[in-house]
Backbone as numpy.savetxt, mean C-alpha at the origin, in Angstrom:
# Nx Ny Nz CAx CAy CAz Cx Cy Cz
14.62 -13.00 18.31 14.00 -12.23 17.23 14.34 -12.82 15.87
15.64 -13.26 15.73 16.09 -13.84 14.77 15.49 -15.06 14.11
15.60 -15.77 15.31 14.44 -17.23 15.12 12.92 -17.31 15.10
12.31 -16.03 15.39 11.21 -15.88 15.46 10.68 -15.49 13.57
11.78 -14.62 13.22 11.69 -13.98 11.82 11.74 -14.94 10.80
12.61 -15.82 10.83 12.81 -17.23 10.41 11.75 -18.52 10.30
11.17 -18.31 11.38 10.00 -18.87 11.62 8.84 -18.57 11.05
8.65 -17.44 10.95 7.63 -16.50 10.27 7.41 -16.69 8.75
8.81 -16.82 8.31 9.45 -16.92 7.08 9.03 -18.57 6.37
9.27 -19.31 7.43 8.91 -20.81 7.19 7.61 -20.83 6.60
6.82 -20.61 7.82 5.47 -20.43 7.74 4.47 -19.95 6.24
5.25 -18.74 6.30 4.65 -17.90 5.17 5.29 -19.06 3.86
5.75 -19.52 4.07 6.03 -20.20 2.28 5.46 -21.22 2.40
4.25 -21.79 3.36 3.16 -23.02 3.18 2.08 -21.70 2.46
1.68 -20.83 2.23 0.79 -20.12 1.84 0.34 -20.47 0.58
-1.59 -20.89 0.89 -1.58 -21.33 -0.60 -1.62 -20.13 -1.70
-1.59 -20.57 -2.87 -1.45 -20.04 -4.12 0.16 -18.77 -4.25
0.61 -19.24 -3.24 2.23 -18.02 -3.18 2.69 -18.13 -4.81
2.82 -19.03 -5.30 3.34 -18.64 -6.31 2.47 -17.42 -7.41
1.25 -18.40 -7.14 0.39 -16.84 -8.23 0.81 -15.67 -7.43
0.98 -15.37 -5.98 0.59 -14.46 -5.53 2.10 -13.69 -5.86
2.78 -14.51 -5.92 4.12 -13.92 -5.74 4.65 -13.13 -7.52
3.73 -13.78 -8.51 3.83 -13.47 -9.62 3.58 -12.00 -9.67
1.70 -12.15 -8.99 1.58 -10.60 -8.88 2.03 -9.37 -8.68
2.73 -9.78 -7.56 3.12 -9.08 -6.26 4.52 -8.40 -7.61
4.92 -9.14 -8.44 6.23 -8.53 -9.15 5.52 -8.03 -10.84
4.20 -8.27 -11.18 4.06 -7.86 -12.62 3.45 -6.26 -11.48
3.16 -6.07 -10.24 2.48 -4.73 -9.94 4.14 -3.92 -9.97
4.91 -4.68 -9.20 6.56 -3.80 -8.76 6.72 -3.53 -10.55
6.92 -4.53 -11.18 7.34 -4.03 -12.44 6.93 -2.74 -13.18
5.19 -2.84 -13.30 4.56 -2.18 -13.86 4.60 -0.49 -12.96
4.45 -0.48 -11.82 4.83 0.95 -11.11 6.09 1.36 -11.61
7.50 0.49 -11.36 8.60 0.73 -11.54 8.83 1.66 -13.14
7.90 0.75 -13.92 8.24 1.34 -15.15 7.07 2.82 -15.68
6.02 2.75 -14.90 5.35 4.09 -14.86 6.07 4.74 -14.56
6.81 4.90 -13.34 7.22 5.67 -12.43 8.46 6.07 -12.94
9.35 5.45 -13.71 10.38 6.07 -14.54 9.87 6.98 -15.57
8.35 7.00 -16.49 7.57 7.57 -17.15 7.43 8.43 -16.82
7.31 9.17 -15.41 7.15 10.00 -14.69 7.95 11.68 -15.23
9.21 10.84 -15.60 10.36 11.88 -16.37 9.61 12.63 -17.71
8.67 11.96 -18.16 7.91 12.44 -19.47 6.84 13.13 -19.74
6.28 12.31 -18.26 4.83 13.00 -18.50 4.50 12.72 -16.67
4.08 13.59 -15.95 3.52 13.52 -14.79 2.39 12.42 -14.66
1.28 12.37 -15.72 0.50 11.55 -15.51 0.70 10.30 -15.10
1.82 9.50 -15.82 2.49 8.03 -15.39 3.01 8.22 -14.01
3.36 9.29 -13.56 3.97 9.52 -12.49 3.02 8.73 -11.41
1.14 9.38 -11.65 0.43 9.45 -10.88 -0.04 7.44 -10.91
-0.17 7.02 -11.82 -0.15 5.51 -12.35 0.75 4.45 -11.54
2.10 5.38 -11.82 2.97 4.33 -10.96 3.12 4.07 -9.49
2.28 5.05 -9.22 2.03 5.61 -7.47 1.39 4.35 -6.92
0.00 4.40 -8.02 -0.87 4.02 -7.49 -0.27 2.04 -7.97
0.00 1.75 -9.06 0.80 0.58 -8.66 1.97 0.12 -7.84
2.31 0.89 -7.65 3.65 0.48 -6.30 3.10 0.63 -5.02
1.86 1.12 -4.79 1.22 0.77 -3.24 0.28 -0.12 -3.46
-0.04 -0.58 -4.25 -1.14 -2.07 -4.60 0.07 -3.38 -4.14
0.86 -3.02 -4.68 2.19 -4.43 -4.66 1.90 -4.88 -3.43
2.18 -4.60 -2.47 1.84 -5.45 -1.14 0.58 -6.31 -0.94
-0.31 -5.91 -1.56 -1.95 -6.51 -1.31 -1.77 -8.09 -1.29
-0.90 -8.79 -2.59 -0.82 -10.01 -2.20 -0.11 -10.53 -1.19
1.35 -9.96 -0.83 1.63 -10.45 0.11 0.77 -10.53 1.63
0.30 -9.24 1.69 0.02 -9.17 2.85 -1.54 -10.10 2.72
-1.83 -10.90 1.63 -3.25 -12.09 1.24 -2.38 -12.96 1.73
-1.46 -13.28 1.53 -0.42 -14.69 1.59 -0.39 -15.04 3.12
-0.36 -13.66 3.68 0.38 -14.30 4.94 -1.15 -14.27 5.81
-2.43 -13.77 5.26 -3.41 -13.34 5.97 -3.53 -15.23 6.12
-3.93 -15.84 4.48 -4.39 -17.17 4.34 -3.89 -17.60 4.91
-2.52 -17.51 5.38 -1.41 -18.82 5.63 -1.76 -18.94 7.19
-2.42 -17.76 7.84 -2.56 -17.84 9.41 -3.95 -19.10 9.74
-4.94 -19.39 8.34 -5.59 -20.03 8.61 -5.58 -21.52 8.45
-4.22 -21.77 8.23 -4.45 -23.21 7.41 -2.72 -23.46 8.15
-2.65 -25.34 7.87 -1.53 -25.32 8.31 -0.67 -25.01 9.30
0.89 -24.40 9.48 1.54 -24.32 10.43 1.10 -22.95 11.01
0.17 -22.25 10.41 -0.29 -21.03 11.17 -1.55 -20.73 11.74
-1.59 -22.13 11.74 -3.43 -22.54 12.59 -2.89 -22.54 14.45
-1.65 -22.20 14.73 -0.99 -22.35 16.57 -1.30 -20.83 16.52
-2.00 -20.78 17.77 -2.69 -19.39 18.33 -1.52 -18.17 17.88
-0.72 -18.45 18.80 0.92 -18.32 18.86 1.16 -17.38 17.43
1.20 -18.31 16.46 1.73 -17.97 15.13 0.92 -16.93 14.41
-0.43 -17.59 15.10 -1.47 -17.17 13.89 -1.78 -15.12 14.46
-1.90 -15.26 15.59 -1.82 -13.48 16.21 -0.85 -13.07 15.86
0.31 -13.49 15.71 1.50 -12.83 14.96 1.75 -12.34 13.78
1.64 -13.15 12.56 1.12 -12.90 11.82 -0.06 -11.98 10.97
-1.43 -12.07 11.90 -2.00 -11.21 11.81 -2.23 -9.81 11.93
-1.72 -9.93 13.32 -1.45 -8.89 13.90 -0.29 -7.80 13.92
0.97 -8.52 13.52 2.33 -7.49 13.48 3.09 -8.02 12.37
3.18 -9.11 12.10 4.41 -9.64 10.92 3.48 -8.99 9.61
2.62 -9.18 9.19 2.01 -8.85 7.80 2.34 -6.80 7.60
2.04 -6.53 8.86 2.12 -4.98 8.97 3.83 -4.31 8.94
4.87 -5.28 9.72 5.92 -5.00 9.66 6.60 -5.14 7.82
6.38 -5.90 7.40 6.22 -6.34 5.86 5.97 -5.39 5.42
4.37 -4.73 5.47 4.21 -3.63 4.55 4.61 -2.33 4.63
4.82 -2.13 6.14 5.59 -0.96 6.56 6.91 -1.24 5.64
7.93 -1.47 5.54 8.83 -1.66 5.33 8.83 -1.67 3.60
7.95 -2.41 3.43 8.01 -2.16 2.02 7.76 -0.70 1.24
6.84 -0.38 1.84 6.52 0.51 1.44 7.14 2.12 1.72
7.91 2.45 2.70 9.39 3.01 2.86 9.85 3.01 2.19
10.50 1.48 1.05 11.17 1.96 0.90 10.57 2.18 -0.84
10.08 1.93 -1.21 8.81 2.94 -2.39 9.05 3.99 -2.39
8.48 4.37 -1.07 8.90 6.07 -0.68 9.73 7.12 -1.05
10.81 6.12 -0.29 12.41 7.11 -0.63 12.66 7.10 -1.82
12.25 6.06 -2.67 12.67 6.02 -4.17 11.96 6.64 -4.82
10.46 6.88 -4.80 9.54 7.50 -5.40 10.60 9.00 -5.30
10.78 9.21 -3.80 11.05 10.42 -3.57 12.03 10.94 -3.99
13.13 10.57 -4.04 14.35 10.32 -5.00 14.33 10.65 -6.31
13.45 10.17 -6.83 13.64 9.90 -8.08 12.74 11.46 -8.55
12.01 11.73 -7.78 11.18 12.96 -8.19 11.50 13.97 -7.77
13.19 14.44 -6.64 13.71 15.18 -6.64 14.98 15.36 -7.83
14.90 13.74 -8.58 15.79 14.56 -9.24 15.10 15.12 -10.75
14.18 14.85 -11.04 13.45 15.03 -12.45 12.65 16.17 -12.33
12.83 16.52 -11.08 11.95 17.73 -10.74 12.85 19.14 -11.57
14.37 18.71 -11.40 15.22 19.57 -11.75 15.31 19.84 -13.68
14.51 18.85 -14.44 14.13 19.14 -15.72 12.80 18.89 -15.96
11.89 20.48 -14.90 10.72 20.14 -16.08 9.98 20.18 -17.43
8.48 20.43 -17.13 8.13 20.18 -18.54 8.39 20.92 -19.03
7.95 21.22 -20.94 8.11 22.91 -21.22 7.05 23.40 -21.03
5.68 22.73 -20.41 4.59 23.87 -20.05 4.61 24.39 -19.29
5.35 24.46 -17.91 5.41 24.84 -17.06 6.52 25.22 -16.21
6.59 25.84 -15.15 7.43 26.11 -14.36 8.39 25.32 -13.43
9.58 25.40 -12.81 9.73 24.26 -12.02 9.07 24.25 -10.63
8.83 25.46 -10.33 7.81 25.12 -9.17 6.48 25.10 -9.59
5.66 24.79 -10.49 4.32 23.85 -10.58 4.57 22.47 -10.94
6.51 22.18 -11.40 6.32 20.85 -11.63 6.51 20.59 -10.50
7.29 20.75 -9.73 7.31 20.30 -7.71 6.68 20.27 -7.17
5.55 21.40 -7.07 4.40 21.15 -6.84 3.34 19.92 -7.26
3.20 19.35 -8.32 2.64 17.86 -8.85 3.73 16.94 -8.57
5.35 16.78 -8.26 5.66 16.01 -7.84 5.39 15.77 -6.08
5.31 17.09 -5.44 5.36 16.09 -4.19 4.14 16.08 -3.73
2.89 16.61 -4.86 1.11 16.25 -4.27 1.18 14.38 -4.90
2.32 14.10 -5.75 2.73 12.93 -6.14 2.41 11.88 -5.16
3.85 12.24 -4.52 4.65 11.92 -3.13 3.26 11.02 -1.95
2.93 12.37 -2.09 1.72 12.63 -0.96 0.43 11.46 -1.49
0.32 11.88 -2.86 -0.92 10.99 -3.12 -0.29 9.05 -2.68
0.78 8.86 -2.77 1.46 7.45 -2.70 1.19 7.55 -1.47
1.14 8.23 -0.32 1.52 7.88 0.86 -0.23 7.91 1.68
-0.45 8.29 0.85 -2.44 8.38 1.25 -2.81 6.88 0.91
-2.67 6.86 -0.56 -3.09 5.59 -0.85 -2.79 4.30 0.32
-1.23 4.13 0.49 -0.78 3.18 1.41 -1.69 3.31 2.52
-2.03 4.67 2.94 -2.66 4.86 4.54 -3.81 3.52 4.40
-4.70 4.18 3.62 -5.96 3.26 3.23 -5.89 2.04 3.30
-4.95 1.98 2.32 -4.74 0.17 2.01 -4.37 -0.59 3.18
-3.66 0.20 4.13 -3.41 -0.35 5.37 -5.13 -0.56 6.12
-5.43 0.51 6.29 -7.07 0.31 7.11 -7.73 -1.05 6.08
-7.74 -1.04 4.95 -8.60 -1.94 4.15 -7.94 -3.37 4.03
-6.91 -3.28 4.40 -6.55 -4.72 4.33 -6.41 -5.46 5.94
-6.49 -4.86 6.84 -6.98 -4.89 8.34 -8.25 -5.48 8.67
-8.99 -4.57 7.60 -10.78 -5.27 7.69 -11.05 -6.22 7.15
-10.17 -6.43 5.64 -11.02 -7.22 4.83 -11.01 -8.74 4.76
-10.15 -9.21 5.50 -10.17 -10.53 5.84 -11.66 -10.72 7.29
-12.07 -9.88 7.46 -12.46 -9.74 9.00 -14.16 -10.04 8.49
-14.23 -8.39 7.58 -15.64 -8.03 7.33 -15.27 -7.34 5.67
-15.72 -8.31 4.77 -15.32 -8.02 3.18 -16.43 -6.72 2.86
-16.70 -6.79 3.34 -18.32 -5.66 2.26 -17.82 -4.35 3.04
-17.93 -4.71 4.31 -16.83 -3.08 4.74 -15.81 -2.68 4.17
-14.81 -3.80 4.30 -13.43 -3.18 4.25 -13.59 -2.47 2.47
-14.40 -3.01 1.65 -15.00 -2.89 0.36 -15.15 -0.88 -0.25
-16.33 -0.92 1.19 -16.76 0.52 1.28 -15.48 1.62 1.50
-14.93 0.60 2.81 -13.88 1.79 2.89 -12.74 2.37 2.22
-12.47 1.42 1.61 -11.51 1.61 -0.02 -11.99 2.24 -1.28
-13.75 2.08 -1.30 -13.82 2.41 -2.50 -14.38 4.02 -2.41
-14.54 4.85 -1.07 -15.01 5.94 -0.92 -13.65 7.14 -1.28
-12.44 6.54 -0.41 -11.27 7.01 -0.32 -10.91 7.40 -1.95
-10.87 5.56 -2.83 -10.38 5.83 -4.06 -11.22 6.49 -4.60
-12.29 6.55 -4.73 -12.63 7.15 -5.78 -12.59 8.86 -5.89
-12.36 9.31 -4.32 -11.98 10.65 -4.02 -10.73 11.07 -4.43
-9.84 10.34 -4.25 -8.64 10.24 -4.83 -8.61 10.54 -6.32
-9.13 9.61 -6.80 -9.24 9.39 -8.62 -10.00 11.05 -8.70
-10.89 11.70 -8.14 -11.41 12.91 -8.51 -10.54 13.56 -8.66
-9.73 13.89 -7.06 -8.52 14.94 -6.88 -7.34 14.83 -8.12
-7.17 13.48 -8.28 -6.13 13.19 -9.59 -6.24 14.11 -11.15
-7.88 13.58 -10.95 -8.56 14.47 -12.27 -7.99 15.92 -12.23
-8.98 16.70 -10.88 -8.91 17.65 -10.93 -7.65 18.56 -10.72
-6.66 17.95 -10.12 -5.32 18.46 -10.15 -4.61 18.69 -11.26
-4.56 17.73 -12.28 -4.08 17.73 -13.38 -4.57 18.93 -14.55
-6.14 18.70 -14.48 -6.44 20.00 -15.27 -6.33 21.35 -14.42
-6.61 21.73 -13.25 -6.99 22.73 -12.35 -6.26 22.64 -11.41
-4.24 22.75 -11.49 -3.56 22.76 -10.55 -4.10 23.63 -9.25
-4.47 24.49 -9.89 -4.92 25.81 -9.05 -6.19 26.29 -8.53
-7.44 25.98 -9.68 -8.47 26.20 -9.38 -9.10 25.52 -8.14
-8.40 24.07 -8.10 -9.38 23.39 -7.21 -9.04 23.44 -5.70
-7.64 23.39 -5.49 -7.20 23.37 -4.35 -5.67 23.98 -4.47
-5.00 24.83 -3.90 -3.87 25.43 -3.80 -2.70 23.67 -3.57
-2.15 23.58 -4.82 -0.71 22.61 -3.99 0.58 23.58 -4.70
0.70 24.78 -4.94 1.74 25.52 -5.27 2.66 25.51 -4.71
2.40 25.30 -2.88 3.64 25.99 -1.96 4.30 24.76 -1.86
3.62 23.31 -2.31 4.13 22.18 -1.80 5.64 22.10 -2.09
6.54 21.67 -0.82 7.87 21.60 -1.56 8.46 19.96 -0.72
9.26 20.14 -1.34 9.84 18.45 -0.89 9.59 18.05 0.17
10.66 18.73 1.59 10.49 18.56 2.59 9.14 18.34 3.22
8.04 19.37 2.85 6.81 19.13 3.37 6.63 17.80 3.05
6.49 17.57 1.92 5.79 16.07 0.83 6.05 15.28 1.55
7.49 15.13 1.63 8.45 13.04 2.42 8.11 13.72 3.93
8.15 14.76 4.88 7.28 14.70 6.16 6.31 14.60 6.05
5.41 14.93 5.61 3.97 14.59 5.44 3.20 12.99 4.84
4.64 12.54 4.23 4.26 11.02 3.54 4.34 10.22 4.36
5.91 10.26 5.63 6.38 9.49 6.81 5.15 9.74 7.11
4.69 10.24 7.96 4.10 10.66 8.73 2.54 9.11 8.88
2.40 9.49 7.37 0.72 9.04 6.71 1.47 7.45 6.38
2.54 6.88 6.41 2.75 5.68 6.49 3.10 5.54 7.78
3.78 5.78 8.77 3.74 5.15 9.49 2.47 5.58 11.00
1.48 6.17 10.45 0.54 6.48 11.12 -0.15 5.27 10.63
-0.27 5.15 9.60 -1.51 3.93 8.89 -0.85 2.78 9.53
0.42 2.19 9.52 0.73 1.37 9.71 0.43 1.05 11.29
0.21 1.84 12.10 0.44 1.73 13.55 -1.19 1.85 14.47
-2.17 2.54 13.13 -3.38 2.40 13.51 -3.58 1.01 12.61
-3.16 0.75 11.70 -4.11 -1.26 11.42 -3.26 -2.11 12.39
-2.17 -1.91 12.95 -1.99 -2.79 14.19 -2.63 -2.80 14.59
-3.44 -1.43 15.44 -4.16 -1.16 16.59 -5.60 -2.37 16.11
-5.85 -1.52 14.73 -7.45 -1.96 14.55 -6.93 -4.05 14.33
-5.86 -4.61 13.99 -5.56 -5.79 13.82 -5.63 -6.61 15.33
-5.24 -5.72 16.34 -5.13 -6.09 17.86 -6.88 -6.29 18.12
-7.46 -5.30 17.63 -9.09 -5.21 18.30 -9.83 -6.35 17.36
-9.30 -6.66 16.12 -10.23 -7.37 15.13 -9.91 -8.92 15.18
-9.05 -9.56 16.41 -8.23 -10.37 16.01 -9.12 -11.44 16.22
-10.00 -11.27 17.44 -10.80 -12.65 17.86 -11.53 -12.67 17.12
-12.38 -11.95 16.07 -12.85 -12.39 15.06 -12.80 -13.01 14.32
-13.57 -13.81 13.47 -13.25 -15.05 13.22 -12.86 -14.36 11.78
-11.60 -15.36 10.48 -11.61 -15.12 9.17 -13.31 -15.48 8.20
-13.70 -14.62 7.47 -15.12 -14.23 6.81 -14.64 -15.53 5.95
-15.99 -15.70 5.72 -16.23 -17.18 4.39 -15.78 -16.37 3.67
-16.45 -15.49 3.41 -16.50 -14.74 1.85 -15.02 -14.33 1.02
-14.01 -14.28 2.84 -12.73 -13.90 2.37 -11.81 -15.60 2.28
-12.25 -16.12 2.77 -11.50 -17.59 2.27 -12.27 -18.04 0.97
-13.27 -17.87 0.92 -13.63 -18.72 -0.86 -13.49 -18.04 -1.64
-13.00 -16.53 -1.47 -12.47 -15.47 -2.70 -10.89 -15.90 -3.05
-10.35 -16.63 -2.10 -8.23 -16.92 -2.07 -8.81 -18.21 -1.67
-9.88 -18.87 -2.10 -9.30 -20.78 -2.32 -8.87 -20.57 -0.67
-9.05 -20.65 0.03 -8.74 -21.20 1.32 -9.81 -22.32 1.83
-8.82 -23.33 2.61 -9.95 -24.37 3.14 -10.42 -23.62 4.08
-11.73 -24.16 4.67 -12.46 -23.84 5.88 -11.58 -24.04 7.49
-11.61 -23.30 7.88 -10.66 -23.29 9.29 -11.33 -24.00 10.45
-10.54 -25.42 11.13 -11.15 -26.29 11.86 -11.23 -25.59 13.39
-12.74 -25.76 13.42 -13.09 -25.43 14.93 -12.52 -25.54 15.79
């Protein structure tokens, strides 16, 4: 396992453009990180930093998609691995541990809220918080499964989710109440209900990564990441 992880590890650092990607991958950690401390001020950054600290993975998990087509990850061997479980073990993991910290950090600021409100309507927007981070990830898991596969889908299926999302965001913020009850939400529910929606997502884009695998990588998704054409 050890040598296999190692290996994996090799591999992934022939990935072209890693360095841009790797730039990204830390101006998104930065930029959540520092919303998400914002969070203490104003809930809204709260909701900002969510949504940048589950984007952060997107490049990696591009890095290691490209790297299966080119190079030392063109061996059957490597390249189903990769595709299929190393990119997903990565984001699982990463994104955990987001989680606990998101979660962390919003049990303890929960304990000074705003002055408009109560501390249970601010707990309530922290752990529909929680929850909204752990939705997002779900998605991003299904959409980054497809989109090396079939781009115009995986496209649809991200942009139906977000933009439902971006409504609920709206409407929560003005209409804690009117639109949908999240009053009773309390911690415990939130981080069970978040596990839950990460490592469900994570374990259905295996599944859908296992079924999508003999498919071939889309032009559209190699000439969008500069990838050469993959030899017959």
């Amino acid at each position: 396992m050890k040598k296999e992880f190692k290996l994996m590890i090799s591999i992934i650092k022939a990935a072209p453009q890693l360095k841009t990607r790797t730039i990204n991958t830390l101006l998104f950690l930065i930029g959540g990180t520092l919303f998400e401390i914002g969070a203490s001020i104003h809930i809204s950054y709260g909701f900002i930093g969510a949504v940048y600290l589950s984007i952060t993975t997107i490049d990696i998990f591009k890095a290691i998609m490209s790297v299966s087509c080119s190079g030392l990850g063109q061996t059957s061997s490597s390249s189903k691995k990769l595709q299929v479980k190393f990119a997903f073990y990565i984001q699982l993991f990463m994104n955990i541990i987001f989680f606990f910290v998101i979660s962390l950090h919003r049990v303890y600021i929960a304990n000074k809220p705003a002055l408009d409100m109560s501390i249970k309507e601010d707990i309530s927007l922290h752990c529909f918080n929680i929850i909204l981070f752990c939705v997002i990830c779900f998605f991003l898991f299904i959409y980054e499964t497809i989109s090396p596969k079939f781009v115009r889908l995986s496209v649809f299926c991200m942009l139906l989710p977000f933009i439902t999302i971006m409504i609920l965001i709206t409407l929560t913020i003005k209409h804690s109440h009117s639109i949908f009850d999240i009053s009773n939400l309390t911690f415990p529910i939130a981080i069970v209900t978040g596990l839950l929606l990460i490592i469900s997502g994570s374990l259905l884009s295996i599944i859908l990564a296992s079924l999508l695998y003999k498919f071939p990588i889309s032009e559209r998704f190699m000439i969008v990441n500069n990838l050469p054409k993959r030899k017959a």
